[in-house]
Structure formats: structure tokens, C-alpha cells
C-alpha positions in Angstrom: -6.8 25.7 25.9 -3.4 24.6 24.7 -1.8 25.0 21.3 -1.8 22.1 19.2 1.7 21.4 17.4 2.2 20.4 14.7 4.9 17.8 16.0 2.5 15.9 18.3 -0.1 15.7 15.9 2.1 13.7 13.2 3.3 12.1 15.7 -1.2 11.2 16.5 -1.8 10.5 13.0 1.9 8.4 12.8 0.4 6.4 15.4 -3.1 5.4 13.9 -1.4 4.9 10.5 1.0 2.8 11.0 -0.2 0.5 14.0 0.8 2.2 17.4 3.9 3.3 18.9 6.6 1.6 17.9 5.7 1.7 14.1 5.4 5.3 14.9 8.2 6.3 15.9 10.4 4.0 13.5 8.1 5.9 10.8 8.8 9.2 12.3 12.7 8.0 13.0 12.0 9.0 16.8 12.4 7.1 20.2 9.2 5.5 21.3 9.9 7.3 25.1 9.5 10.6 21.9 6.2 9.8 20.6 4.8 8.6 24.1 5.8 12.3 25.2 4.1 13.9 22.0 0.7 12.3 23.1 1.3 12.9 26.5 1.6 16.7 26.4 -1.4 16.3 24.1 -3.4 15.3 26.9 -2.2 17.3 29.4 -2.8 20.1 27.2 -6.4 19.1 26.6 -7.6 17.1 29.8 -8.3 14.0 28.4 -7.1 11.1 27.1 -6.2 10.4 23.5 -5.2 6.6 23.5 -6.6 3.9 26.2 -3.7 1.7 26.9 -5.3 -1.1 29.3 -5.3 -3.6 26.7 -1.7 -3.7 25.7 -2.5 -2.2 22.3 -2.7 1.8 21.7 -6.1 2.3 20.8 -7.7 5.9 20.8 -10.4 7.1 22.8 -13.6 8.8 21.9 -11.7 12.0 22.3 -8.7 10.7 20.7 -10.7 9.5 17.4 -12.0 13.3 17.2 -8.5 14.6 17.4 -7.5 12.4 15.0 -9.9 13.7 12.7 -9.2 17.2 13.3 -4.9 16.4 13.1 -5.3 14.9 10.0 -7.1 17.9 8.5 -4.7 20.5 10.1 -1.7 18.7 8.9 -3.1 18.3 5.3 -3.7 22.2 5.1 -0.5 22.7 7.0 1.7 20.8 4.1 -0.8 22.7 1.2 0.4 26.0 2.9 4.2 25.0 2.9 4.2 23.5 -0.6 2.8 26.3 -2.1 4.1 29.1 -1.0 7.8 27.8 -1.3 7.6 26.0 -4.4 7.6 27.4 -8.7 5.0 27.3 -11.1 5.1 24.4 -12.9 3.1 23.3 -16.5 3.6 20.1 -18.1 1.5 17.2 -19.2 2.3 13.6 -17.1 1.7 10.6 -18.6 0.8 7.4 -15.6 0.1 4.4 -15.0 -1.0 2.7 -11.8 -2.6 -0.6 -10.9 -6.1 -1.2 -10.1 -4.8 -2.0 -6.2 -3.2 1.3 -6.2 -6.3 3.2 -7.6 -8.3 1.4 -4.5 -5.6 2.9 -2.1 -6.2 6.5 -2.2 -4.0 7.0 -5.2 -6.5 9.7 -6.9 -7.2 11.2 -4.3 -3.8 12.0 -4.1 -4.0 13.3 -7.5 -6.7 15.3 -7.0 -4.7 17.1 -4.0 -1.3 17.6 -6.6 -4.1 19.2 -9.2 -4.9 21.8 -6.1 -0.9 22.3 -5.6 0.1 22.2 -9.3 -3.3 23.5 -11.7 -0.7 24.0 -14.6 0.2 20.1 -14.9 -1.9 18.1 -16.4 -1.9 14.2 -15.4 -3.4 11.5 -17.8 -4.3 8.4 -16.0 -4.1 5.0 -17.1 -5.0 1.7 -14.8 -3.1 -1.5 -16.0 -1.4 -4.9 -14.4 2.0 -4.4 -13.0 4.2 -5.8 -16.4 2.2 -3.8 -18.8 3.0 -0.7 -16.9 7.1 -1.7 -16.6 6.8 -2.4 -20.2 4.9 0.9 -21.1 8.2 2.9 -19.3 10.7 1.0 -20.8 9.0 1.8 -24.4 8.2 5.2 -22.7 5.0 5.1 -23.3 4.0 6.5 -19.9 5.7 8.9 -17.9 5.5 7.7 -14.5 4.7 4.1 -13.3 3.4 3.1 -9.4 3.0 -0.6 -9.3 4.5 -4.1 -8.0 7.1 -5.6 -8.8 9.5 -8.6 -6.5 11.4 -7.1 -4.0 14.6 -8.5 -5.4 14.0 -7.2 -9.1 13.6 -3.1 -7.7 15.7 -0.9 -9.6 18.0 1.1 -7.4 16.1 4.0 -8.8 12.9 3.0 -7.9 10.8 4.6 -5.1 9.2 2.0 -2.5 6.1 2.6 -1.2 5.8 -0.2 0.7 7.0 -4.1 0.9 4.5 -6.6 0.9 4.9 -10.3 2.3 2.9 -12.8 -0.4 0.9 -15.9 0.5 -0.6 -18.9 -0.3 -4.6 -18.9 0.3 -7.3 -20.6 0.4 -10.5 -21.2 1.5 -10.8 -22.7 5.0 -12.9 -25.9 3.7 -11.2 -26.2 0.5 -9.7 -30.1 -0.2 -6.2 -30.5 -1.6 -6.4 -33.3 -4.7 -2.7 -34.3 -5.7 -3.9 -36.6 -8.2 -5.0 -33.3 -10.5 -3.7 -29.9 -11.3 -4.3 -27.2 -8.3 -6.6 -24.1 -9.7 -5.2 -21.4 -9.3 -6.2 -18.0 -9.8 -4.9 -15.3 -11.3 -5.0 -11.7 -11.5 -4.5 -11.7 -15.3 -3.0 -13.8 -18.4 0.2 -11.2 -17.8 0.1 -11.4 -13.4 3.6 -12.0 -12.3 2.5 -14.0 -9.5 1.0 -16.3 -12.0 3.7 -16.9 -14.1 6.4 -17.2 -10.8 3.8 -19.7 -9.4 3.9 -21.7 -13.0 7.6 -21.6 -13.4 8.1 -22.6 -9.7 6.0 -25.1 -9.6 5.1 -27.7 -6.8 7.2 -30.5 -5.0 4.1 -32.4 -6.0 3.5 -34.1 -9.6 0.2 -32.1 -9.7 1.1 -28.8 -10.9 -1.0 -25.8 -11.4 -3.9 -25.0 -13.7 -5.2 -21.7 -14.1 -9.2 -21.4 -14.0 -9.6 -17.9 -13.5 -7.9 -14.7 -14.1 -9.4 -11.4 -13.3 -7.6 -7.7 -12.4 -9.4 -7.3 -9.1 -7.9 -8.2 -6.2 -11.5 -8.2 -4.4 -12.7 -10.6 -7.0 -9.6 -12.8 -6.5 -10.3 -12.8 -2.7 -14.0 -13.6 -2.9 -12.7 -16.8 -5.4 -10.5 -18.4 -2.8 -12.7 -17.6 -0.1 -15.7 -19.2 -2.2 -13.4 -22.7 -2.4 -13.0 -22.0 -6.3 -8.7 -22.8 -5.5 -5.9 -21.0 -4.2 -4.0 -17.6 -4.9 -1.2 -15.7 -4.6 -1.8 -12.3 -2.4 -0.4 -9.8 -0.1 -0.8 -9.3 3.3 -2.9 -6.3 3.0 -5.6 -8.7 1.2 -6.0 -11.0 3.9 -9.1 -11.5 5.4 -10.3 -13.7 7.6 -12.5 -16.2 5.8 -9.2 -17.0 4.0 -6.7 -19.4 5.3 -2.9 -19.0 4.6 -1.4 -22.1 3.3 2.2 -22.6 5.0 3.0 -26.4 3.8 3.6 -28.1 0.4 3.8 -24.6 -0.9 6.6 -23.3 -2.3 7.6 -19.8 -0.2 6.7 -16.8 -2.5 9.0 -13.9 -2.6 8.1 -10.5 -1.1 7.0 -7.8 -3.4 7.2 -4.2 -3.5 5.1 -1.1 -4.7 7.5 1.2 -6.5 7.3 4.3 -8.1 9.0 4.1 -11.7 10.1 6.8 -14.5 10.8 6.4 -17.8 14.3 7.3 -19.0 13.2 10.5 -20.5 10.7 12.1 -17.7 13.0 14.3 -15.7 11.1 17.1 -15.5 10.7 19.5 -12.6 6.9 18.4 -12.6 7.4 14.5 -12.5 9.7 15.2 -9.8 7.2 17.0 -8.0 4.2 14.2 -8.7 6.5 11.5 -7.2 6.8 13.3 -4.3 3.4 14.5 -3.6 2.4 10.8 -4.5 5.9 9.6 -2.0 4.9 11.6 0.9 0.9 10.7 0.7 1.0 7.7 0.8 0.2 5.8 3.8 -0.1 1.8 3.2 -2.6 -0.3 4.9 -1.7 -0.3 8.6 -2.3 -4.1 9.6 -3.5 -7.4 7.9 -6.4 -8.9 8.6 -6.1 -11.1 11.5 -4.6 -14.5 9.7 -5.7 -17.9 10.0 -3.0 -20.1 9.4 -4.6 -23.7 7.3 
């Protein structure tokens, strides 16, 4: 039985994370011809194979879903081991904030793994809409902020998670009227997207008119694709009873999930918290399949 590295296996779970080979290996910053060698010795190694190329697309065998499973948990432990025994005690108490997007991504359970690394710290947790949480930094009222923001309004301080494409949805039967306002829905009275979509505005006369704000992205998705009227949302809410609207729409800008501090949070342990939550995080992998209206 061969050895199982700890360089192939990243480059296994790099693979399932982020869409296949290419993504890996700009993920990993290594040549594709690198990665495709990683899972090859792999399967030499083993006797099987991990991915089933016939279709085009890397997709993993039985075999290779079991060794994913098994990577995943070796590299978890094998980060825990390096982490702690190279870095200081720390104490503290860490004020953030995060969206209720990023609290459906795995965000506490990455908390609950920096709690395992760091007992000492203590991290209060606060779930709010994107403004409110820039707004509670800038009057440091939280510590640390993870949330969206428009690409082009990051601070050069900022940590990005991830970039995000935006569209226009609806659902696939739903009926322009341009003689009346377009509903719109809305994350909440203080969503961004909302008040870009207002001040933007349509090359039609009809304008927008909010019918429905709520802080769940879920909820906004089972609105549009319930014909109720058309959002704003990101490509890793697409689903496919949606359609995305590509005329008469103006084109939204991209957005991005940053990691924020306030001014005075400069401590050893918020430093350490934005890396735990930096290196954790793995972003949706692919959209839904899209269906274009």
C-alpha cells in the first residue's frame, strides 16, 4: 500500500472544490500537467482509479469519492497539528459580524474549528445585511466583518473570499408589463442591490417597485421562481427553475465577499481568526446550470 501525501491529496480535494483541473491547479498556482501527475501517482499507488475522464469532465469514481472523504479528513487534522504546535497562546474576546449567506456557507463551522485551535479567544457572533455590518466597523462596533460589498468599492485592505458575478432573474413564465413598475425583491430595506437597482434604474419609463424584502437568500429565490418579480443574485444562487434575464436590464456590477476590520482590531488574535476564516474557506464550486430568458 502506498503512502498518501499530503501534496496529492490537496491537490484531490483542490480538484472537487473548485471544479476540476484547471481550477485546481490555478487554485493551487501549479501546472495542470502538476495536478494530473498528483492524481496519477495516486492511482498508481492504489490500483484504481480516482477520477473517470470519458466524459470530458473530471468526475470521481466510487473509489475516488471514498478518497476524497478520507483526504479531506487527513488534511483537516494535518493543518490542526501544524497550527498548533507552531503557533502562541492567544486570549482575547472578537467581536463579528457576518451575513446570513455567509452563516449558510460553512462559516461556523469554521468557528467552531478556530475555538479547537484557539480555546482562550472568545468570538461573539452577530448575523446582519452587508451595510449594517460596514457600518458597525466603521463605528467599531464589531471587530471583524465577512460580508459583500461591489467589487469596485473593496478596500485595498480587505480580504476577498470570493468574487461573485450578479444577475437578473426571474421566473421562467413570468410576463414583463412596461406600462407598470417591475417588482422587485429585496433582500432588505438596507440591501445594496436594492438601492443600486433603484438608483440605476431602467431604460424603460416603468421603473422598479419593491414588493418584498426579506434577509434570506432561499426565500428570495423561491419568490422569483414562484413568478412573484425579479431579483438581483449571485451566481452561486442560481438554480435552475430561475431564468437569467440578459436584455432590457441594466448590467449589475460584480460583487465580492470581503473580510473587514475595524481600525482598532489589530490584535494577534483577529489576525489569527481572519486567517483560519481565509484559508477555510472554500466558495461554492459551480452555478447551477443557467437558463438564459
Amino acid at each position: 500500500m502506498t503512502r498518501l501525501d499530503i501534496g496529492s491529496l490537496e491537490a484531490l480535494c483542490a480538484i472537487a472544490d473548485h471544479g476540476g483541473i484547471t481550477r485546481a491547479a490555478d487554485h493551487l498556482a501549479l501546472s495542470q500537467s502538476a495536478i494530473s501527475h498528483k492524481i496519477k501517482r495516486l492511482e498508481d499507488g492504489l490500483g484504481y482509479a480516482i477520477l473517470d475522464r470519458r466524459a470530458g469532465v473530471s468526475k470521481f469514481t466510487r473509489e475516488g469519492q471514498q478518497l476524497l472523504a478520507y483526504g479531506r479528513r487527513i488534511l483537516a487534522i494535518h493543518e490542526e497539528a501544524l497550527i498548533s504546535l507552531a503557533r502562541k497562546p492567544l486570549k482575547g474576546r472578537l467581536r463579528l459580524g457576518m451575513t446570513e449567506d455567509m452563516a449558510n456557507n460553512g462559516l461556523p463551522k469554521i468557528l467552531g474549528h478556530f475555538k479547537k485551535l484557539y480555546p482562550d479567544v472568545a468570538v461573539t457572533t452577530t448575523t446582519a445585511q452587508s451595510l449594517h455590518i460596514a457600518r458597525q466597523l466603521e463605528d467599531r462596533e464589531i471587530d471583524i466583518g465577512v460580508f459583500d460589498i461591489f467589487e469596485h468599492l473593496t478596500h485595498p485592505t480587505d480580504i476577498t473570499l470570493r468574487q461573485t458575478p450578479l444577475h437578473w432573474v426571474k421566473a421562467p413564465d413570468f410576463e414583463f408589463d412596461w406600462s407598470k413598475p417591475i417588482p422587485f425583491l429585496a433582500f432588505d430595506p438596507d440591501c445594496f442591490y436594492q438601492k443600486w437597482a433603484m438608483e440605476t434604474g431602467l431604460a424603460h419609463d416603468a421603473g422598479f417597485e419593491t414588493i418584498l424584502t426579506c434577509a434570506s437568500s432561499n426565500a428570495i429565490v423561491a419568490a422569483v421562481s414562484s413568478g412573484l418579480g425579479v431579483a438581483l443574485i449571485g451566481d452561486h444562487c442560481l438554480t435552475p427553475d430561475i431564468d437569467v434575464i440578459t436584455d432590457s436590464f441594466p448590467r449589475p456590477p460584480s460583487v465580492a465577499t470581503v473580510i473587514r476590520t475595524s481600525r482598532q482590531a489589530h490584535s494577534d488574535a483577529a489576525s489569527a481568526l481572519q486567517a483560519c476564516i481565509r484559508d477555510a474557506f472554500t466558495p461554492a464550486t459551480r452555478p447551477a446550470e443557467r437558463r438564459i430568458a
